[in-house]
C-alpha positions in Angstrom: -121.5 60.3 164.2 -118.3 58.6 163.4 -116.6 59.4 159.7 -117.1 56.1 158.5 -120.6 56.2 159.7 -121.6 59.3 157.3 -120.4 57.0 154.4 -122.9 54.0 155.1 -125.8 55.8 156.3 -128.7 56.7 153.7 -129.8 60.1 155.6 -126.1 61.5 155.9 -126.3 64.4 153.0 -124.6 63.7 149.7 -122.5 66.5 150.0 -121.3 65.9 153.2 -120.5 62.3 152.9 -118.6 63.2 149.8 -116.8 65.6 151.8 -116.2 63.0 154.2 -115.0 60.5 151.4 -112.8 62.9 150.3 -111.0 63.5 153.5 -110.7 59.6 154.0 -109.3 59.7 150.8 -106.5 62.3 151.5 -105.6 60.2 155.0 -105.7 57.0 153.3 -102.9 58.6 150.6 -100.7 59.9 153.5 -100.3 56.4 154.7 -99.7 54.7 151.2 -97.1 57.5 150.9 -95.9 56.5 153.9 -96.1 53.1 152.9 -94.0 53.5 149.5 -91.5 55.4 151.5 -91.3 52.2 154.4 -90.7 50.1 151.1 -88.6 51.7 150.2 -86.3 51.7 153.5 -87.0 48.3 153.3 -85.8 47.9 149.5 -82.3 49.4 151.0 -81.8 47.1 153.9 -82.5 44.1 151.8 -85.4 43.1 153.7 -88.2 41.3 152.5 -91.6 43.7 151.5 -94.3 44.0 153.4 -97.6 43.2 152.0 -100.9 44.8 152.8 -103.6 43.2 151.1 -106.1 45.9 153.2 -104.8 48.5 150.4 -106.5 46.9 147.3 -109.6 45.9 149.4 -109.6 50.2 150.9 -109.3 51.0 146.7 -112.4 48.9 145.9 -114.6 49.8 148.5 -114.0 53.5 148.9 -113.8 53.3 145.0 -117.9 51.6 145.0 -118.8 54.3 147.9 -117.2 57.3 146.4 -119.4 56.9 142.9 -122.4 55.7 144.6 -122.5 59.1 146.8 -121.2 61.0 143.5 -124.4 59.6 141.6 -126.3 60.2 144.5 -125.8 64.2 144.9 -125.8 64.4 140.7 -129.1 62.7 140.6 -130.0 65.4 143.1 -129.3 68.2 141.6 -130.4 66.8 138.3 -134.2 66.2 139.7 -134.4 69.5 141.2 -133.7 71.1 137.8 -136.0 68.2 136.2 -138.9 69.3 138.4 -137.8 73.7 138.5 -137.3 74.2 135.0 -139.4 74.6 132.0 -140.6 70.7 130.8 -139.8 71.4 127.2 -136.2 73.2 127.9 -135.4 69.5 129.5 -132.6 67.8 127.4 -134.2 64.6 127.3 -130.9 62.6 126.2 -129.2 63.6 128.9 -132.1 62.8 131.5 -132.3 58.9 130.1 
């Protein structure tokens, strides 16, 4: 299954498609770094910037997918206490 497959898919493991978010993540800062430093050369030569509207539009989405897989696996592991532990031991603030 491709990476960006894991990230869409609703049987793909929290976990792992958090894992996978987070390595998109990490390749997706390499190339703004690489960006920032192209700028930069560009800043020097006097040239006009480059502008890569796909960045903002990356931020958002990955931003939406990233929390919906974080609720996701923290809803998980919240109902397996909910259901494992002692009813009356439940915080029941911090369920609602």
């Amino acid at each position: 299954m491709a990476t960006n497959e894991k990230l869409i898919r609703a049987e793909t493991p929290a976990k792992e498609a958090l894992e996978t978010a987070t390595k998109v993540r990490k390749r997706f800062d390499e190339s703004v770094r690489k960006l920032t430093q192209y700028t930069a050369y560009q800043d020097t030569l006097k040239l006009p910037k480059t502008s890569i509207p796909e960045i903002d539009d990356f931020e958002d989405k990955y931003n939406v997918r990233y929390q919906l897989w974080h609720i996701r696996q923290t809803f998980g592991e919240q109902e397996q206490r909910w259901y494992r532990d002692n009813f009356r031991e439940q915080d029941a603030s911090a369920i609602v």
